[in-house]
NULUM-909369 format. One line per field, with one value per residue (C-alpha): residue in one letter; residue number from 1; x, y negated, z negated. Coordinates in steps of 0.2 Angstrom, whole numbers. Each point is the difference from the previous one (the first is absolute). Layout:
N
res <- c(A,...) $
n <- c(NUM,...) $
X <- c(X,...) $
Y <- c(Y,...) $
Z <- c(Z,...) $
This chain:
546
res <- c(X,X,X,X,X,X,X,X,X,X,X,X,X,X,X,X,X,X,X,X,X,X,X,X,X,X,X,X,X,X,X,X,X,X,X,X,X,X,X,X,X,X,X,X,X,X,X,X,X,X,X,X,X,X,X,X,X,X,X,X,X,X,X,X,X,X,X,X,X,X,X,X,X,X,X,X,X,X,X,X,X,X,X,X,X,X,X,X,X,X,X,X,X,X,X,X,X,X,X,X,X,X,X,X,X,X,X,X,X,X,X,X,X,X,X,X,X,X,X,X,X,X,X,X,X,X,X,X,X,X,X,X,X,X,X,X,X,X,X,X,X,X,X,X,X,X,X,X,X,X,X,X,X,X,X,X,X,X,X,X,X,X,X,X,X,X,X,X,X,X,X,X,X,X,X,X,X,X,X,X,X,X,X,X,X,X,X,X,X,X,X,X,X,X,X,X,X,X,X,X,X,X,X,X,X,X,X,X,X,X,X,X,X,X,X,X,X,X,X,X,X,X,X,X,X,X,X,X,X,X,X,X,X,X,X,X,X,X,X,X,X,X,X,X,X,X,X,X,X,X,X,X,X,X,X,X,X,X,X,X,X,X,X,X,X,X,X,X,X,X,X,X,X,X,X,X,X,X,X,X,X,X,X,X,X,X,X,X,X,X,X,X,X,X,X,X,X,X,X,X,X,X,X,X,X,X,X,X,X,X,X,X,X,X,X,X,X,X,X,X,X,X,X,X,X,X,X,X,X,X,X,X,X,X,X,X,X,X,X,X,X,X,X,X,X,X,X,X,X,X,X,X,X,X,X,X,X,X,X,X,X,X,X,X,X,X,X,X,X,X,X,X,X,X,X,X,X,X,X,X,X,X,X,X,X,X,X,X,X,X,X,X,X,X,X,X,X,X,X,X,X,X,X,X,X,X,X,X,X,X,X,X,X,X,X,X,X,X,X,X,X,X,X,X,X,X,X,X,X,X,X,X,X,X,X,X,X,X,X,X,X,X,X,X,X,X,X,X,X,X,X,X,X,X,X,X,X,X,X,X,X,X,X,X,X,X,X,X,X,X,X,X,X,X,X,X,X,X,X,X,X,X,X,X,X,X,X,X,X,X,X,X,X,X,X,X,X,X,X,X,X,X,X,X,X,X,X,X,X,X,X,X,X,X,X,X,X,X,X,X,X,X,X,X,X,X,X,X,X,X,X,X,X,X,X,X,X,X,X,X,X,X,X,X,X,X) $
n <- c(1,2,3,4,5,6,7,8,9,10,11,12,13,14,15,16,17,18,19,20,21,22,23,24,25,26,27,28,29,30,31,32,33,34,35,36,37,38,39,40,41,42,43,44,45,46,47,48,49,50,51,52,53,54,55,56,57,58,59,60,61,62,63,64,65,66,67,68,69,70,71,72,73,74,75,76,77,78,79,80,81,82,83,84,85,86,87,88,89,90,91,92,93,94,95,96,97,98,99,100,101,102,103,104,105,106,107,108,109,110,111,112,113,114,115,116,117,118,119,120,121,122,123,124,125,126,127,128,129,130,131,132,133,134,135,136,137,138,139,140,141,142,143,144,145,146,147,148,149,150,151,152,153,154,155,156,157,158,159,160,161,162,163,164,165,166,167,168,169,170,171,172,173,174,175,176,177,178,179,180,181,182,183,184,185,186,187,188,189,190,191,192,193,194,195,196,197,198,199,200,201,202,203,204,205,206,207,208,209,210,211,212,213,214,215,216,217,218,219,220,221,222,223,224,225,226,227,228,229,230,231,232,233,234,235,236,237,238,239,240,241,242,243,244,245,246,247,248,249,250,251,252,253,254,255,256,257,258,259,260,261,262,263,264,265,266,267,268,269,270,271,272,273,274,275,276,277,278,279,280,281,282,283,284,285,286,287,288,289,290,291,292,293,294,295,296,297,298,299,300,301,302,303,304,305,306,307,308,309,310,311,312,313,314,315,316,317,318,319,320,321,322,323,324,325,326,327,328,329,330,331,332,333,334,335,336,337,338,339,340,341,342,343,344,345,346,347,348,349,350,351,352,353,354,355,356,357,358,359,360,361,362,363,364,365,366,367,368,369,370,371,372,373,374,375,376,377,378,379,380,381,382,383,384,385,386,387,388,389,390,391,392,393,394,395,396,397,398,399,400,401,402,403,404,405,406,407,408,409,410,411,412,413,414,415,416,417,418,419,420,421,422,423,424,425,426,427,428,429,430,431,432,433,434,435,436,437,438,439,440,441,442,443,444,445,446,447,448,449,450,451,452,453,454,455,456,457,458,459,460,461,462,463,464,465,466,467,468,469,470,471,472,473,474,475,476,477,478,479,480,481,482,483,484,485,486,487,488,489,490,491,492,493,494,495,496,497,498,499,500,501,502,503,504,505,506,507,508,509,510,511,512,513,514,515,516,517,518,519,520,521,522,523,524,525,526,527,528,529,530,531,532,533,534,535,536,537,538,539,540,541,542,543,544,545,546) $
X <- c(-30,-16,3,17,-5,-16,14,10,-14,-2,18,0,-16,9,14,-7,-12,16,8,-17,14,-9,-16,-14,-11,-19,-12,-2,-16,1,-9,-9,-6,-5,-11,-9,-5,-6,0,10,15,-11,-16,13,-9,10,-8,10,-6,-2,3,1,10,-10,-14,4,17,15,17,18,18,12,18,6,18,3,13,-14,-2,-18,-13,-11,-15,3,-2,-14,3,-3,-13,-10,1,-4,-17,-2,4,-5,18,9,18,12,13,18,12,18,12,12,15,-8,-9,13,3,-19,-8,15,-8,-17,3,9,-11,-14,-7,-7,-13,-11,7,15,0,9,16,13,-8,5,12,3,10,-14,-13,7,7,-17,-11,8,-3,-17,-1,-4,-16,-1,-11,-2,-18,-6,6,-11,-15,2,14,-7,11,15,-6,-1,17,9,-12,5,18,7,16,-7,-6,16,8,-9,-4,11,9,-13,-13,-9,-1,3,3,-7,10,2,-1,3,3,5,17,12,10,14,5,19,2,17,-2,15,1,-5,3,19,0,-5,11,16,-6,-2,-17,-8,11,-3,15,12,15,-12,-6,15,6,-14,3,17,-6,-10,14,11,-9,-9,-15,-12,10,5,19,4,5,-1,-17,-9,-4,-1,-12,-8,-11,-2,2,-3,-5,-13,-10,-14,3,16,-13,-3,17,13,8,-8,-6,16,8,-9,13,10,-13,-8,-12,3,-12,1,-2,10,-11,-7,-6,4,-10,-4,18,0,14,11,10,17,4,-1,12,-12,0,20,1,-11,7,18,-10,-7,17,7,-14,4,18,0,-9,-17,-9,-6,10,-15,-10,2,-1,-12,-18,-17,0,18,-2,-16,8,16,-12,-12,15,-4,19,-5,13,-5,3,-8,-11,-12,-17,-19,-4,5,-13,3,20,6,-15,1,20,-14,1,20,-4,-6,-2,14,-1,9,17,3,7,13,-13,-5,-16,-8,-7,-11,-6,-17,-7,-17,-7,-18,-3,9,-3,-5,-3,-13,-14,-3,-10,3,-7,-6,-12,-19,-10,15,-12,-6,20,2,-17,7,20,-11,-6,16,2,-16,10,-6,4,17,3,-2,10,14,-3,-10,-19,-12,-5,19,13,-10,-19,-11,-1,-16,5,1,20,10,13,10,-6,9,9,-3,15,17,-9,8,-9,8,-3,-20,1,6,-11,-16,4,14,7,19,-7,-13,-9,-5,-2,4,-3,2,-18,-2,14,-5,-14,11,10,18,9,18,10,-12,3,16,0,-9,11,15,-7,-4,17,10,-12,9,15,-9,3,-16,-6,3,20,-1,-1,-20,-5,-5,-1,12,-7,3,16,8,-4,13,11,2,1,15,8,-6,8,17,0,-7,11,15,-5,-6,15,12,-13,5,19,2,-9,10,17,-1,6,-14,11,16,-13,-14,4,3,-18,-7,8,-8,-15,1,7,-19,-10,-5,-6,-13,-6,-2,-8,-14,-3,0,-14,-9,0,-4,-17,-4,-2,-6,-17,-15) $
Y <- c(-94,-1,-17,7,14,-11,-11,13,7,-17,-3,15,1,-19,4,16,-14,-10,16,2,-9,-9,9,-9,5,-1,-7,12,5,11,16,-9,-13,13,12,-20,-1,18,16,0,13,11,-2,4,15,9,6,17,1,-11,-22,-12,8,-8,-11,-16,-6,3,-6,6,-6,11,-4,2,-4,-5,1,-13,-14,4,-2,17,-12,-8,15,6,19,-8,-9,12,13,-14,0,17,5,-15,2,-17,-1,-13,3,-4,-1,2,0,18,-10,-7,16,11,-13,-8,18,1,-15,7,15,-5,-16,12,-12,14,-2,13,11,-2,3,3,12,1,-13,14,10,19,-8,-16,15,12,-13,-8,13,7,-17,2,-18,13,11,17,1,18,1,-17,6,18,-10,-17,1,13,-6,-1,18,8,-5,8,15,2,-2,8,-7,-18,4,8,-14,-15,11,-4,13,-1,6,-18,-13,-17,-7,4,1,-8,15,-1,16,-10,-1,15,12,-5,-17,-1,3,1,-9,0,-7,9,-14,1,19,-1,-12,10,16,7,8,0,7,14,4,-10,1,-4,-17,-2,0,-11,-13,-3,0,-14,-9,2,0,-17,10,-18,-7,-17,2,-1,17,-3,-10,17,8,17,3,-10,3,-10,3,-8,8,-14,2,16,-1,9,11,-4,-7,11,14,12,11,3,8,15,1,10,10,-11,-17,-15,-14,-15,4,16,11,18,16,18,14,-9,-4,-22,-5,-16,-2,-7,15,11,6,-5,-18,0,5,-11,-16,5,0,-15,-7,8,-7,-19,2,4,-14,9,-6,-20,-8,-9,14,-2,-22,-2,-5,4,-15,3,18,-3,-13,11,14,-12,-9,-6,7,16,5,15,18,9,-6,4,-4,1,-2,-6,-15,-6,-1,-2,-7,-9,13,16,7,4,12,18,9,12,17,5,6,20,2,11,9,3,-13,-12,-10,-19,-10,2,-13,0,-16,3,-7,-16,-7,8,-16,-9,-4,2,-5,-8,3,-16,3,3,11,8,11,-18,-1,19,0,-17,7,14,-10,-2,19,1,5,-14,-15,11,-1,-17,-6,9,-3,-15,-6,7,-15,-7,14,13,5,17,10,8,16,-5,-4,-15,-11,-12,-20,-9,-12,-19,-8,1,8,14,16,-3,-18,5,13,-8,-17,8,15,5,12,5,-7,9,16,12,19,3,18,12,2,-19,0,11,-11,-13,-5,-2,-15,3,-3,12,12,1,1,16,6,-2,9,14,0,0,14,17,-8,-6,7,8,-12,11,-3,-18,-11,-3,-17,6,-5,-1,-1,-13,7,5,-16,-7,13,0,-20,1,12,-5,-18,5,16,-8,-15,10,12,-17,-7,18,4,-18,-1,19,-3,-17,3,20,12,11,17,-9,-8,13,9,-16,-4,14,0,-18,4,14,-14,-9,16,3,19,-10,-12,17,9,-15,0,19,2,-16,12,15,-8,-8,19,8,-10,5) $
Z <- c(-195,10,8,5,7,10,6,7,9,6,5,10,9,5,7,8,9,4,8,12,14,13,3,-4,-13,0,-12,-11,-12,-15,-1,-16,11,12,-13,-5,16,-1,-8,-14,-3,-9,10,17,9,14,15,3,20,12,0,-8,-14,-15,5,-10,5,-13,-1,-1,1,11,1,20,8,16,16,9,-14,3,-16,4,-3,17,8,11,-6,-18,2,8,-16,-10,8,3,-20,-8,-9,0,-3,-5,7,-10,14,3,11,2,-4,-18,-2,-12,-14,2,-3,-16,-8,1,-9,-11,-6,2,11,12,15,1,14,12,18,15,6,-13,-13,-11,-2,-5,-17,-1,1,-14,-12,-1,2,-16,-7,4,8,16,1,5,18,2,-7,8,16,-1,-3,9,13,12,15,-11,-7,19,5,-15,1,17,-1,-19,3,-1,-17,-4,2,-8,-15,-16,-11,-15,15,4,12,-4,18,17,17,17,11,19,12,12,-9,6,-6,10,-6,8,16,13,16,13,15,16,10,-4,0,17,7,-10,7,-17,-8,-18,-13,-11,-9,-11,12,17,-12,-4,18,6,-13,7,16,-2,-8,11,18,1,2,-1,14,-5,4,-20,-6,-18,0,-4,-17,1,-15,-14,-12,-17,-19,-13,-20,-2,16,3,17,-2,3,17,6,-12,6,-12,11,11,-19,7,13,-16,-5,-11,1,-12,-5,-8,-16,3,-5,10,-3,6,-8,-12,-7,0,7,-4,17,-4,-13,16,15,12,-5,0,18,6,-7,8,15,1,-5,13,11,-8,1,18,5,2,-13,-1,-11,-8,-6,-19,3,14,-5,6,14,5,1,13,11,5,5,8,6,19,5,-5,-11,-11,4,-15,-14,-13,-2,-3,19,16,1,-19,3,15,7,19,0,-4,16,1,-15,-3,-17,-4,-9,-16,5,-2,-17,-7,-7,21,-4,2,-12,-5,-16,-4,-10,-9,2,3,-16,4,-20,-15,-8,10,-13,-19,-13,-15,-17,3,11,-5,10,9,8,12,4,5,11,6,6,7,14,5,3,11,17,11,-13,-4,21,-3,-12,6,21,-1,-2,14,9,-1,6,-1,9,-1,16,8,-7,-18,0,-1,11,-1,8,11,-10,2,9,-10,-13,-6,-11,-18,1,6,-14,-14,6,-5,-13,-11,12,-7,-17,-3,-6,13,4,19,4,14,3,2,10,12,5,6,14,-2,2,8,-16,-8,16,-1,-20,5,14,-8,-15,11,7,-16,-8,3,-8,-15,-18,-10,-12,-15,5,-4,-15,-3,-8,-14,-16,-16,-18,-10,-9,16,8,-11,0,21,0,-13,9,19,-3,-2,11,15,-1,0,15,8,-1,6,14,7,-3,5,20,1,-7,-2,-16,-2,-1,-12,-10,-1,-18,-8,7,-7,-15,-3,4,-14,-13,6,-5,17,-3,-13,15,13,-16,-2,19,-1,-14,10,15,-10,-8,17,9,-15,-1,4) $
């Protein structure tokens, strides 16, 4: 039974090597070699302050993906630590698209590295299952005693803590944090060029959008001669993509009283809410069919993709009159100047009201140790450097020297980029940037000189912030236990399809009101008051820690 065993393990760890994609992997050298050339495991000693980290090099294996086909040993940011710490990693690569069944194979061969790294390696269900398995470590006492960067950012801000703390009480995974993401992730653009030209303002009631929708469908307001070139309003949807959460239609729900989100999932008072069981959900569709129905609404919005969604708004004829979006620069690009951002229309409730999303902690799961590991005390002061506030800036905006540069008065700027050079490829040329670990934080923020997309970012978060809903009315990210993790995923798999499915055929072909009891009465059959009552006692142990 052992040899079948030691050849599984071997199998696995194969294939999860196979699954590594494209990206080169470097020579690696084991942490036994490493301790020969050294100090042994048990002879390690851990310098609690100050660089290098141990003072005889050591070596661990870290599992990474990548968006960039990049092995992290390549780069500059890397390579820097590995001198600074004396902590060498070998890195096991793998592309984002192999990632999912790679990282399956090395839990279950028990084939583990010795930490994972970067946004998302991990998720909330990756970290509970695993954790419970203990092939996870809890963090919390390592990071009182040997993560003091780490340690000031969740002292400074609860919340964080909050939120990357499981229900048992411990951490087994550290964030990404970056305040530079806002709490305003869709946005409504119109176009004020054609407003200007029709004679007509900004709308800010259902009936006056509704007005000016037709109005651009009918009133050749880009000037071509072709009347029916022009699509009044787009937006894109699509159940498998998060950035519903930027160009969904969410938001405009709140036209009824009540916001939506893509999981469907608010809060008001403290009551979790599941949308489609609600009025305010049921109006709203009707609308946008009778939005769709009337030619108002791009035809497209529940087929369209990413790229084809960008190039009708970016579209040199100029043919879009409403969209949604994270900014002018990122999508409609050289078209950004035609548009403004719009306002929440007045409700029925006489407001007016916008999506807040809590994204400052961008990934829960962006590092953790495995039992693997010896001397996980080396791996937590290691991931700590990356929380320093100048390497986090860095990881995040670029290495100073490349696309960033100090000021005289101690903040920092962005360079001018090398000819047809542009910042994410200078970025993710010398760091991890999207891919890695990091805490960016308003007070290093501060300190530095906003680009214009990060300008705007701000602006627009300004703009949208009287209309935005307190955060104790949305959904938190929080945590489920390990019993109700599989409780929600039975139940979410067949709920969600089904809403998928009506929220789609009821804005094309319509039906909300004759179908709407039979809806409910289905969604009753699928034991949705047990699906609201898990997120409800998620909710509840969220805002009733300490």
């Amino acid at each position: 039974m052992k040899r079948k065993k030691t050849a599984g393990i071997i199998l696995a760890a194969a294939a999860a090597a196979m699954l590594g994609g494209c990206i080169p992997q470097a020579d690696s050298q084991t942490a036994a070699e490493t301790a020969q050339e050294g100090e042994t495991a048990a002879e390690v000693t851990v310098n609690k302050e100050g660089l290098p980290i141990v003072d005889t090099p050591i070596t661990y294996e870290i599992a990474a993906s990548t968006q960039k086909n990049k092995n992290f040993k390549e780069l500059e940011y890397f390579q820097k630590l590995e001198e600074e710490t004396n902590v060498i990693i070998n890195w096991n690569m793998s592309s984002d698209e192999g990632w999912n069944e790679k990282k399956s194979l090395l839990f279950a061969g028990n084939t583990l590295p010795d930490a994972f790294y970067g946004q998302f390696i991990l998720t909330d269900v990756d970290i509970i299952k695993y954790a419970s398995q203990g092939m996870l470590i809890p963090l919390n006492d390592l990071i009182d005693e040997y993560a003091p960067n780490l340690k000031a950012v969740l002292d400074a801000n609860p919340r964080y803590k909050k939120l990357i703390t499981a229900p048992d009480g411990n951490i087994y995974s550290l964030p990404t944090i970056n305040d530079l993401q806002p709490y305003t992730h869709d946005k409504m653009f119109i176009n004020k060029t054609w407003l200007d030209k029709l004679g007509l303002e900004v709308p800010e009631t259902k009936e006056e959008f509704e007005a000016v929708l037709k109005a651009f469908r009918e009133q050749d307001p880009n000037g071509n001669g072709d009347p029916t070139d022009e699509i009044p309003f787009t937006f894109r949807m699509s159940s498998n993509d998060l950035y519903n959460r930027q160009q969904g239609v969410q938001s405009l729900f709140g036209t009824f009283g009540q916001l939506d989100d893509i999981y469907h999932f608010v809060a008001d008072d403290g009551q979790v809410i599941f949308t489609p069981t609600t009025e305010p959900y049921k109006e709203a569709i009707a609308w946008f069919h009778s939005l769709y129905a009337d030619g108002l609404i791009d035809k497209e919005v529940f087929t369209h993709d990413a790229n084809m969604y960008y190039s009708k708004i970016q579209d040199p004829g100029k043919i879009v009159g409403v969209f949604m979006g994270w900014s002018r620069n990122a999508t409609a690009a050289a078209n950004k100047d035609d548009y403004v951002p719009m306002a929440p229309l007045v409700n029925t409730n006489g407001e007016r009201i916008w999506r807040t999303v809590d994204a400052k902690v961008y990934s829960k799961g962006s590092f953790a140790i495995t039992s693997q590991a010896e001397h996980p005390e080396v791996l937590v002061r290691w991931i700590d450097q990356s929380y320093d506030p100048e390497k986090s800036l860095e990881i995040s905006q670029g290495l100073i020297g490349h696309s960033l540069e100090k000021t005289e008065d101690g903040g920092y700027r962005y360079m001018e980029l090398p000819e047809g050079m542009t910042l994410d490829t200078v970025i993710h040329d010398f760091g991890p940037g999207n891919d890695g670990t990091f805490a960016v934080t308003q007070p290093i923020i501060d300190k530095l000189e906003l680009n214009a997309n990060l300008q705007e970012r701000k602006e627009l978060d300004e703009f949208y912030a009287p209309y935005n809903v307190p955060l104790e009315d949305t959904m938190p990210e929080c945590f489920f236990t390990e019993d109700e993790i599989e409780e929600v995923n039975i139940l979410r798999t067949d709920i969600e399809s089904y809403v998928t499915q009506k929220y789609a055929s009821w804005i094309v072909e319509g039906g909300v009101e004759e179908e709407w009891d039979a809806f409910q009465k289905q969604l009753q059959d699928m034991n949705v008051d047990e699906y609201i009552k898990l997120y409800q006692d998620a909710y509840d142990r969220y805002y009733s820690e300490n």
